[in-house]
C-alpha positions as CSV (number, residue, x, y, z in Angstrom):
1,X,93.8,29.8,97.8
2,X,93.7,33.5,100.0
3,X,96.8,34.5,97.4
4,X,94.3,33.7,94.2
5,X,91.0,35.2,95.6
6,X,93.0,38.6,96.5
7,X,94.5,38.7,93.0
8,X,91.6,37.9,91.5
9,X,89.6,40.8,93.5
10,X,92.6,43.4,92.9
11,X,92.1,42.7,89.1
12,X,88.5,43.0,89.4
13,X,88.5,46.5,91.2
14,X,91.4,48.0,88.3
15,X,89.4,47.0,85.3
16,X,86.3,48.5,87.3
17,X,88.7,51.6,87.8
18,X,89.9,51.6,84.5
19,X,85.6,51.0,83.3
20,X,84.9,54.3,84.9
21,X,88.1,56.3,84.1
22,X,87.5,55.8,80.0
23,X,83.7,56.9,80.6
24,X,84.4,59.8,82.6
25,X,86.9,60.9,79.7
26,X,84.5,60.4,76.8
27,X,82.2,62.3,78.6
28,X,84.4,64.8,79.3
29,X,85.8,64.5,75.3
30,X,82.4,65.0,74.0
31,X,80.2,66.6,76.3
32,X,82.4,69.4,78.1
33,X,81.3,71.0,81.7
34,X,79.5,73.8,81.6
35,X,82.1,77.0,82.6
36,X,81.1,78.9,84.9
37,X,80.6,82.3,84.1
38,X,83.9,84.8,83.4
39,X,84.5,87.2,86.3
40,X,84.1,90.4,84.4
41,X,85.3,93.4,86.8
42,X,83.5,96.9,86.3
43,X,85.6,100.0,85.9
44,X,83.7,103.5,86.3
45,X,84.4,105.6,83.9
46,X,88.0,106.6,83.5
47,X,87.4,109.8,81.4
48,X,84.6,111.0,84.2
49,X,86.9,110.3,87.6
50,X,90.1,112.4,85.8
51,X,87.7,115.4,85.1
52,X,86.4,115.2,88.5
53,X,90.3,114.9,89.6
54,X,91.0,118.1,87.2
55,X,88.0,119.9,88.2
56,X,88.8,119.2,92.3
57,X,92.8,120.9,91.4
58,X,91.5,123.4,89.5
59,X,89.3,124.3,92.6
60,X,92.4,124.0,94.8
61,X,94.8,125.9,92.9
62,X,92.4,128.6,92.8
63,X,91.4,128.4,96.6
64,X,95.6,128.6,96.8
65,X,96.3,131.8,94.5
66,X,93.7,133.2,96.7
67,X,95.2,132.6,99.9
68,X,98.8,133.8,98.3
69,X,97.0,137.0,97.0
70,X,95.9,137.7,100.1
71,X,99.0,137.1,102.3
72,X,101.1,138.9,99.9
73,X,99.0,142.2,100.3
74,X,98.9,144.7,102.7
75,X,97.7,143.9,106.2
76,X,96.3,145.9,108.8
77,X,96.0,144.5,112.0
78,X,94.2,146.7,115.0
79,X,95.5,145.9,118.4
80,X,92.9,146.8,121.3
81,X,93.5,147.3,124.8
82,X,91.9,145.8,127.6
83,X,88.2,147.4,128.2
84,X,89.2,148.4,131.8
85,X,91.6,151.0,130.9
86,X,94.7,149.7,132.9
87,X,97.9,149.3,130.8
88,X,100.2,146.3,131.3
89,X,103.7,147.2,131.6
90,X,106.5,145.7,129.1
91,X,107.4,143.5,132.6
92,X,104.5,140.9,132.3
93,X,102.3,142.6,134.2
94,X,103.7,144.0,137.0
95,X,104.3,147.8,138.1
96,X,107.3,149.3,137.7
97,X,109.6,151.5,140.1
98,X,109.5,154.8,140.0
């Protein structure tokens, strides 16, 4: 008698499973979900960011040919003694022997 109820429940509960399973595919067969909306990403403005790239090279490149302009010139450098008047010796600093 237990054998007969339990079949006869576990026949009831897959033709309730198999009840819901074909409505949730007709519904899913004629009505489709909503999507949600596409992920669109948002690029600046290639053309503007590689001008602003040239413009920033152009800027260093000329910063550069400066520099090189300069260092391959002529430079004069002034070397000043000490305000005191005393002169260090070529010995680090101390006197030398008569």
């Amino acid at each position: 008698m237990k054998t007969h109820n339990t079949q006869k429940r576990l026949n009831v509960y897959c033709q309730l499973m198999i009840v819901l399973l074909a409505l949730i595919t007709v519904r899913l067969w004629m009505m489709p979900v909503d999507m949600l909306p596409q992920a669109q990403a948002q690029f600046g403005d290639s053309g503007a960011q590689r001008m602003k790239l040239l413009k920033a090279t152009e800027k260093t490149n000329a910063l550069l040919a400066d520099i090189h302009a300069t260092l391959k010139g002529t430079l004069n450098v002034k070397i000043e003694g000490e305000k005191n008047g005393s002169k260090k010796s070529k010995s680090g600093g101390q006197k030398s022997k008569p």
